[in-house]
KOLMI-495560 format. One record per residue: residue number from 1; x, y negated, z of N, C-alpha, C in turn. Coordinates in Angstrom, 3 decimals, padded with zeros to 6 digits, always signed. Each point is the difference from the previous one (the first is absolute). Layout:
# KOLMI-495560
REC:NUM:X:Y:Z:X:Y:Z:X:Y:Z
...
***
This chain:
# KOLMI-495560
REC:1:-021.635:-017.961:-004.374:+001.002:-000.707:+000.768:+001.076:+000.984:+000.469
REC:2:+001.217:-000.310:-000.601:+001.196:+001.004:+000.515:+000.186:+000.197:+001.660
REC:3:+000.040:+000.554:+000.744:+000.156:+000.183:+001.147:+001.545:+001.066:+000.066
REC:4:+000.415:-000.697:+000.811:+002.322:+001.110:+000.274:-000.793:+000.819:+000.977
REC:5:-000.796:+000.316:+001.054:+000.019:+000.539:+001.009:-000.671:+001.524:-000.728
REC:6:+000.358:+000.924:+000.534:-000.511:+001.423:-000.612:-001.124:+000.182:+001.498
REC:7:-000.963:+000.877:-000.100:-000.245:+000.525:+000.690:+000.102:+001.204:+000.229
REC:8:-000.238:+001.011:+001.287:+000.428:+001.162:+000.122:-000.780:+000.477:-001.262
REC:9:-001.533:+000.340:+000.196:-000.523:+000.615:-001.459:+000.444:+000.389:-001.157
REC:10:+000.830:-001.056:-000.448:+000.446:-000.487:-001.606:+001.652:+000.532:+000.649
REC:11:+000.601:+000.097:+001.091:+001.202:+000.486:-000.049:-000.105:+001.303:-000.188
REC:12:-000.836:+000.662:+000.712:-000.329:+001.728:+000.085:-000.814:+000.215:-001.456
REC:13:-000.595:-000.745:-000.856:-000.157:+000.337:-001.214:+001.129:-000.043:-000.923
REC:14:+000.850:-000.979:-000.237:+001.147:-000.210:-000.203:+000.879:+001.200:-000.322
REC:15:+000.088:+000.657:+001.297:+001.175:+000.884:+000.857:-000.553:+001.296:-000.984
REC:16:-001.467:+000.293:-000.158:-000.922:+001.642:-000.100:+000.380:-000.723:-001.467
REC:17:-000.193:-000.360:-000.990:+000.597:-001.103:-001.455:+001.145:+000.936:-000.224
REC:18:+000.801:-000.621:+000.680:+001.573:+000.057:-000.464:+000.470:+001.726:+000.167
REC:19:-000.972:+000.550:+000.812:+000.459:+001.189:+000.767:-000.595:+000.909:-001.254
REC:20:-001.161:-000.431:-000.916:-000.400:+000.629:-001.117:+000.657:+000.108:-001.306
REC:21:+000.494:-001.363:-000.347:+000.804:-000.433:-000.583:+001.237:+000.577:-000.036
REC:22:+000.818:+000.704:+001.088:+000.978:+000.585:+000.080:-000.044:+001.367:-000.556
REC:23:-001.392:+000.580:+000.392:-000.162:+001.200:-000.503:-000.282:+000.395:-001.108
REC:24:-000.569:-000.997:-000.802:-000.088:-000.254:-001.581:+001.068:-000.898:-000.428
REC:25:+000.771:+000.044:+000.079:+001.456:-000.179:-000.614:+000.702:+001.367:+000.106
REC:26:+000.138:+000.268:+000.740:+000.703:+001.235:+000.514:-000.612:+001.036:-001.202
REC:27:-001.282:+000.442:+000.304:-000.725:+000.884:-001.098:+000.236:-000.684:-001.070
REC:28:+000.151:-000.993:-000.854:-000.135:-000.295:-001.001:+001.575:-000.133:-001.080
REC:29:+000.932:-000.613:+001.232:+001.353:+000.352:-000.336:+000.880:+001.204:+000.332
REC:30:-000.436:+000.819:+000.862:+000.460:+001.109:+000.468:+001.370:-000.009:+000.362
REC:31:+000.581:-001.049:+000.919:+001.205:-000.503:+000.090:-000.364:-000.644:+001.946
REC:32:+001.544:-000.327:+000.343:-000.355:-000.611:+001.425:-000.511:-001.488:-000.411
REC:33:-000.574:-000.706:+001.211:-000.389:-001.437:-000.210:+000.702:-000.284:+001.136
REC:34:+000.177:-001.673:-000.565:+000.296:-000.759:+001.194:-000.744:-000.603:+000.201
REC:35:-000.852:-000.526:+001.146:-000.913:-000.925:+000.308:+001.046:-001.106:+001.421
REC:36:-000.196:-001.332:-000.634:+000.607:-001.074:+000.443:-000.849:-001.282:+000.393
REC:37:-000.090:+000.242:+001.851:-001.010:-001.345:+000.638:+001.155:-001.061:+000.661
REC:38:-000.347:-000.814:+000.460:+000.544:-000.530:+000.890:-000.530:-000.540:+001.288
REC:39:+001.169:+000.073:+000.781:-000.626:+000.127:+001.667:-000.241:-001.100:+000.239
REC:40:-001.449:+000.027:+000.294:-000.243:-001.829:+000.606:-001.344:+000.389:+000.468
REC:41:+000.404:-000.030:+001.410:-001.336:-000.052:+000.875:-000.995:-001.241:-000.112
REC:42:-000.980:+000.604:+000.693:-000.962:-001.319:-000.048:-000.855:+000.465:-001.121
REC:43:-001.505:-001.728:+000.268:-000.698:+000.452:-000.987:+000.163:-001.083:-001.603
REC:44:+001.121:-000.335:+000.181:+000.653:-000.536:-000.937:+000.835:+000.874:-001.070
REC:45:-000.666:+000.734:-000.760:+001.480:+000.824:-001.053:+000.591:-000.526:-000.789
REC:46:-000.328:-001.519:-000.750:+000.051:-000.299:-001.178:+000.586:-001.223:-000.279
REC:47:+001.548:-000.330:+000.687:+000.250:-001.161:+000.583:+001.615:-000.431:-001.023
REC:48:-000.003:-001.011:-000.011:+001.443:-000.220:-000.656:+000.720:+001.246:+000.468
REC:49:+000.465:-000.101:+001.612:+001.327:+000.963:+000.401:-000.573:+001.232:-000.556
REC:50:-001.188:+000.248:-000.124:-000.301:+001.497:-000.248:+000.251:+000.256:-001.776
REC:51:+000.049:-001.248:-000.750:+000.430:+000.300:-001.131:+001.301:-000.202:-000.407
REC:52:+000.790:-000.775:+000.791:+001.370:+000.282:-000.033:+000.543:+000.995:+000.071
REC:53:-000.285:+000.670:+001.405:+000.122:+001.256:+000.415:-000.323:+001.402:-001.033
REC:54:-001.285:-000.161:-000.828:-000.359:+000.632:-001.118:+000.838:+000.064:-001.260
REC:55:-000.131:-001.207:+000.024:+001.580:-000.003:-001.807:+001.171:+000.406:+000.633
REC:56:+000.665:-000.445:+001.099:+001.179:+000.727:+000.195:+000.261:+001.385:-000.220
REC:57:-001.354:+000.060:+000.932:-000.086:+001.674:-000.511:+000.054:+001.048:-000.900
REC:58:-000.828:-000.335:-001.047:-000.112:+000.044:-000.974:+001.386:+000.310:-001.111
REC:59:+000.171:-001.137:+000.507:+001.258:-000.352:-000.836:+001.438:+001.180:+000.182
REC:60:+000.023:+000.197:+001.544:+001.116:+001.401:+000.382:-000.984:+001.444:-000.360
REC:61:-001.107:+000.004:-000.151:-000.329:+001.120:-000.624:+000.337:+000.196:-001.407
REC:62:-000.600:-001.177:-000.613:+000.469:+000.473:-001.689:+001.426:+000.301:+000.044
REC:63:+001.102:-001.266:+000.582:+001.204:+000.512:-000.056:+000.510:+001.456:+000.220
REC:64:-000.581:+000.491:+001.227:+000.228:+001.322:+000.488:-000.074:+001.103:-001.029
REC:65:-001.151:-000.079:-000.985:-000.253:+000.477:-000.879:+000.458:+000.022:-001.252
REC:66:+000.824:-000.594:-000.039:+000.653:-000.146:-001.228:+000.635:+001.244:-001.113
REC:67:-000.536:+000.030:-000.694:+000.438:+001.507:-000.724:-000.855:+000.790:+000.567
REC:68:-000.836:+000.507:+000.572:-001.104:+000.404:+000.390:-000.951:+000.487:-000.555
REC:69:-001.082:+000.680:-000.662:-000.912:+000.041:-000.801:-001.299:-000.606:+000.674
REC:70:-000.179:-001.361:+000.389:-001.312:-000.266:+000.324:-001.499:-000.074:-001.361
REC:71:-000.140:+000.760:+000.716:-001.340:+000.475:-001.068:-002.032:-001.138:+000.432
REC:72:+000.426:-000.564:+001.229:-000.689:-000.883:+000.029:+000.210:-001.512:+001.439
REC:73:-000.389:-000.998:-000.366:+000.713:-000.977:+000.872:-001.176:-000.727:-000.012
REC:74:-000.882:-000.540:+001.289:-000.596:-000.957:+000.110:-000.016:-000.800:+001.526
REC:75:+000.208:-001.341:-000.500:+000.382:-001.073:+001.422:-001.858:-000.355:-000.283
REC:76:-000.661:+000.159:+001.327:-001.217:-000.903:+000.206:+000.409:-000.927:+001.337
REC:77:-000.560:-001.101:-000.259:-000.402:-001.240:+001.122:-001.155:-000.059:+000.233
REC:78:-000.300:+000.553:+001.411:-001.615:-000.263:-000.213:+000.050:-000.553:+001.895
REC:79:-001.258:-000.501:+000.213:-000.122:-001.165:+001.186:+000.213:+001.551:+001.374
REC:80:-000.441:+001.320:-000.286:+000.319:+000.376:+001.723:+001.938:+001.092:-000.661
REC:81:+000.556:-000.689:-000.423:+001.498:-000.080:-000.165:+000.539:+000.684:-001.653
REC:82:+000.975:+000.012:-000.303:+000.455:+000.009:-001.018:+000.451:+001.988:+000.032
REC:83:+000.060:+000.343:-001.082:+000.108:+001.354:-000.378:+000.948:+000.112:-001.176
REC:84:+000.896:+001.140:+000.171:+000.545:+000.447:-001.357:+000.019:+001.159:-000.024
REC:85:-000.344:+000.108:-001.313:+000.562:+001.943:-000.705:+000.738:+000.121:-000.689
REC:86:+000.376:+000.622:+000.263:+001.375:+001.060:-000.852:+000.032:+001.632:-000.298
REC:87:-000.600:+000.469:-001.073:+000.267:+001.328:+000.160:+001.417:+000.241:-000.846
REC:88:+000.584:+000.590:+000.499:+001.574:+000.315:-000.718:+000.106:+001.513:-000.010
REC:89:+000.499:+000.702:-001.270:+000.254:+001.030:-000.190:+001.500:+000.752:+000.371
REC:90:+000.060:-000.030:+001.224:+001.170:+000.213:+000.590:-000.204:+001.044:+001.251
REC:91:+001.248:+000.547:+000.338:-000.355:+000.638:+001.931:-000.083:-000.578:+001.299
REC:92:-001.095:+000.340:+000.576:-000.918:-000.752:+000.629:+000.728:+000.135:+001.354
REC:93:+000.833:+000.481:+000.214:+001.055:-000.352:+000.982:+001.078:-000.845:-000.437
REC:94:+000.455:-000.111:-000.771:+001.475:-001.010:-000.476:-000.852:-001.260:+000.095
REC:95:-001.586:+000.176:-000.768:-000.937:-001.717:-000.318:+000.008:-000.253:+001.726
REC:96:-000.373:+000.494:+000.864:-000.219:-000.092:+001.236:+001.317:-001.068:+000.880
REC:97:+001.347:+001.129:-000.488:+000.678:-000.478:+001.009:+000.530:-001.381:-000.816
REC:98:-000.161:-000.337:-001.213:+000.340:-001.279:-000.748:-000.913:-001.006:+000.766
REC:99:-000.997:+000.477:+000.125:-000.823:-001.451:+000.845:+000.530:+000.167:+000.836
REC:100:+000.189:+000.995:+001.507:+000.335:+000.049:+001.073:+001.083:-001.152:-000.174
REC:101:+000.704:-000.214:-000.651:+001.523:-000.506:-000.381:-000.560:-001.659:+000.170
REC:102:-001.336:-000.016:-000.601:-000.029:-001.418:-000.671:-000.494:-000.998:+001.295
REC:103:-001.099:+000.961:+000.917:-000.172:-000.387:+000.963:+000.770:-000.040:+001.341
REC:104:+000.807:+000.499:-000.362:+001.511:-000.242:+001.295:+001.132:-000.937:-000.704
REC:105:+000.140:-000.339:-001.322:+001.092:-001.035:-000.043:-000.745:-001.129:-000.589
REC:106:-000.966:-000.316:-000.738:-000.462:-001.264:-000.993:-000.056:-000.828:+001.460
REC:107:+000.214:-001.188:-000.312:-000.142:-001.301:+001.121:-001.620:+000.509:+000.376
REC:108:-000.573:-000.086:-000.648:-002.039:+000.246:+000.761:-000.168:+000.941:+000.006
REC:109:+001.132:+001.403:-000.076:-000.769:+001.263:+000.161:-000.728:+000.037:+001.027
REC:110:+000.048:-000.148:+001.353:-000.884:+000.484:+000.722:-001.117:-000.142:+000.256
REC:111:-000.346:-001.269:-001.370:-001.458:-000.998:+000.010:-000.866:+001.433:-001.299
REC:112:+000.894:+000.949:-000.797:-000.168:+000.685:-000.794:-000.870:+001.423:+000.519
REC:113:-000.994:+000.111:-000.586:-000.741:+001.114:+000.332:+000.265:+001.073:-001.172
REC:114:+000.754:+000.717:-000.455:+000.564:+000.640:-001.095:-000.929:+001.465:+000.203
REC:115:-000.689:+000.616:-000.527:-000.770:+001.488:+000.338:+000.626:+000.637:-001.234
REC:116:+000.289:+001.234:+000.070:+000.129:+000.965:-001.217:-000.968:+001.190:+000.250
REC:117:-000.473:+000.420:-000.826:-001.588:+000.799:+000.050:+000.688:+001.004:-001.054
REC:118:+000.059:+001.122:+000.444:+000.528:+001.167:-000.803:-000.624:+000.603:-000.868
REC:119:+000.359:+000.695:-000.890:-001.225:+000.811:-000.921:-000.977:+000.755:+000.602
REC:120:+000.350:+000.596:+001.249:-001.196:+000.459:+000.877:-000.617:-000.661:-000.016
REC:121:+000.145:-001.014:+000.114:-001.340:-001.544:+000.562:+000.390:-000.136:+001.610
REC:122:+001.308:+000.635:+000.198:+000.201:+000.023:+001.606:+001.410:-001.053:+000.370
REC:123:-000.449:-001.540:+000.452:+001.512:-000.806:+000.036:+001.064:+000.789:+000.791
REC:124:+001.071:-000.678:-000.325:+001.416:+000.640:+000.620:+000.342:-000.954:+000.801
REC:125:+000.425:+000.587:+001.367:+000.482:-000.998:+001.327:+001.548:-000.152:+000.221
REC:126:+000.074:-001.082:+000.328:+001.452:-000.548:-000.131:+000.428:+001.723:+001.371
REC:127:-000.887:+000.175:+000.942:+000.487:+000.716:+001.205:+000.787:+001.188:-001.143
REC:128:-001.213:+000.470:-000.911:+000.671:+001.208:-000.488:+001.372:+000.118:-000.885
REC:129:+000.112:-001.533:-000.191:+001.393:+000.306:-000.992:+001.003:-000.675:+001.226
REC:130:-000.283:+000.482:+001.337:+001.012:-000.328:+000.918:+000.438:-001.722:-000.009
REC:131:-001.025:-001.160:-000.052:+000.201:-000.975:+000.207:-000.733:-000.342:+001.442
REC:132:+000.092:-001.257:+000.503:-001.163:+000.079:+001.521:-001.161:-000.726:-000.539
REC:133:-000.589:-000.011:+000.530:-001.635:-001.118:+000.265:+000.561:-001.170:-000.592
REC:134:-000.961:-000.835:-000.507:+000.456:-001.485:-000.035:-000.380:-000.685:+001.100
REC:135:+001.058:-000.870:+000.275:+000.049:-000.579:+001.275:-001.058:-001.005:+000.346
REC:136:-000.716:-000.817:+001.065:-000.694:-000.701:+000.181:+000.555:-001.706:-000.500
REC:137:-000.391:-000.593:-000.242:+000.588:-001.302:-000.524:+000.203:-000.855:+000.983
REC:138:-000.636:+000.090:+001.290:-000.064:-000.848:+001.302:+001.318:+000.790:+000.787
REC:139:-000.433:+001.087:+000.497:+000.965:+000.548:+001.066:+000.822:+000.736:-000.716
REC:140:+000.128:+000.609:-000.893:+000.680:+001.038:-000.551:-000.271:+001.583:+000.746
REC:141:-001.131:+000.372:+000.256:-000.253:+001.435:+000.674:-000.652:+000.211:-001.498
REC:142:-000.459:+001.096:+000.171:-000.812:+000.942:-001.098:-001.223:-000.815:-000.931
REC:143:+000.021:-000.638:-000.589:-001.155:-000.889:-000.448:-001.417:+000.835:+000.320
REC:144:-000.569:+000.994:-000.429:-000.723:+000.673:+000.142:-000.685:-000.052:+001.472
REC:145:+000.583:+000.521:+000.645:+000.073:-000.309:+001.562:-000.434:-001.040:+000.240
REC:146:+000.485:-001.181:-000.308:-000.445:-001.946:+000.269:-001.081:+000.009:-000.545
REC:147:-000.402:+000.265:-001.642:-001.540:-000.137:-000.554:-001.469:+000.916:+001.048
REC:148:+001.151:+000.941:+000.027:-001.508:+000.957:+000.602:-000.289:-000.624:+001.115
REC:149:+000.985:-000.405:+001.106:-000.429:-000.501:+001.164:-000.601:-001.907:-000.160
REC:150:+000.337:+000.185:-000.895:-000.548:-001.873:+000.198:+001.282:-000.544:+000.521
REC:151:+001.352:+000.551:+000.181:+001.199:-000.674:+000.992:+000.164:-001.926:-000.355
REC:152:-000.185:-000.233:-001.078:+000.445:-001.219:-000.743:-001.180:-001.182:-000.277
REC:153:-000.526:-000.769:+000.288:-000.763:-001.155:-001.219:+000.002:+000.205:-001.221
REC:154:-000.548:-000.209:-000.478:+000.082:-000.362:-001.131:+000.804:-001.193:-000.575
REC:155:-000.262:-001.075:+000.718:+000.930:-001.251:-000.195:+001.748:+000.884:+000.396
REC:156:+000.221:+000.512:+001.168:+000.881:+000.432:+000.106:+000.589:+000.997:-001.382
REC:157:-000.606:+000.229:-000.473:+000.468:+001.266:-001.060:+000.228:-001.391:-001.230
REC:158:-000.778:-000.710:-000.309:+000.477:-001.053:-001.114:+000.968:-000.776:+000.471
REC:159:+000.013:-000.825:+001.384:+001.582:-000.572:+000.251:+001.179:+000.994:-000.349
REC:160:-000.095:+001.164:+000.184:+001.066:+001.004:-000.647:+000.770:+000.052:-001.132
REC:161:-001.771:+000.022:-001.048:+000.185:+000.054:-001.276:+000.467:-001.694:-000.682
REC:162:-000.378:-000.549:+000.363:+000.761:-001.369:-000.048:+001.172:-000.172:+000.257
REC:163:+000.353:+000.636:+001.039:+001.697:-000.571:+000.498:+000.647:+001.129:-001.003
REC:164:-000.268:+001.170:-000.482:+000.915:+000.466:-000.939:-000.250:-000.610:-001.529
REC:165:-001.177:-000.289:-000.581:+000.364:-001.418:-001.080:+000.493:-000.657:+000.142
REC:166:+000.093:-000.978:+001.197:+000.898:-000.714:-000.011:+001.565:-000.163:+000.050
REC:167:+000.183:+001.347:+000.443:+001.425:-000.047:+000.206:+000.760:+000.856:-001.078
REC:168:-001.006:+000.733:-001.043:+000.548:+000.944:-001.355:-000.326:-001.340:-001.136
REC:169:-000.713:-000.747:+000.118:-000.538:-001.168:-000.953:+001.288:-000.759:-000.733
REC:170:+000.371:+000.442:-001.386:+001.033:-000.757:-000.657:-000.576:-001.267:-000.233
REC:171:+000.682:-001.438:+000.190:-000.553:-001.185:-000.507:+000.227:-000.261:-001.273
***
């Protein structure tokens, strides 16, 4: 019986998954990766908005990439949230600040969890290429800050993510 709700367990297995997965791409393509989630609290990952939110995504990455040497690309949908890879044979600062880009102008960037994982195996932070934090989706302070403290609901963090679908949503 399909069940939408994740539990913590299967999220923190999930998370140690993907976190392996990164590192065997990386070793295997010897290139930066992009790893691409989307933000949706709760124990719901796997929801229409969360796959809207996913193809959009998606979709300004390949673009971004264009002329690019991507040497491997995989979109998974799976019930505790959706994942993409990208390893691209490019510099892992220019790949960096191209997402940085995608998640400050695409209508749902900020619903966009964009990671670039360097050939070290060590990601690159928007701080270091002189961008700020991403902002909180409720108040606009430091997002980071709001998650760690609990500042928000959860319902509060999806009325958020709702009111910016709705208002980037072409009919």
């Amino acid at each position: 019986m399909y069940r939408p709700e994740v539990t913590l367990p299967e999220l923190l297995d999930s998370r140690e998954k993907r976190a392996a997965e990164q590192e065997r791409l990386i070793e295997a393509y010897r290139c930066p990766l992009i790893c691409f989630t989307v933000v949706m609290p709760g124990n719901e990952k796997l929801n229409r908005e969360s796959r809207l939110i996913f193809e959009s995504g998606c979709l300004a990455i390949e673009d971004a990439l264009e002329g690019k040497p991507v040497l491997y690309l995989r979109e998974l949908i799976k019930r505790t949230g959706c994942e993409g890879y990208f390893a691209v044979d490019c510099d892992e600062t220019e790949l960096k600040k191209a997402m940085i880009e995608i998640e400050e102008y695409h209508p749902y960037g900020r619903l966009f969890d964009i990671d670039v994982i360097g050939r070290s195996f060590r990601p690159l932070s928007r701080k270091e290429l002189g961008h700020p934090e991403r902002e909180c989706l409720v108040c606009g302070e430091v997002s980071a800050v709001c998650v760690k403290s609990r500042r928000h609901s959860t319902e509060e963090v999806l009325t958020a993510i709702r009111k910016i679908l709705n208002t980037e949503r072409k009919y």
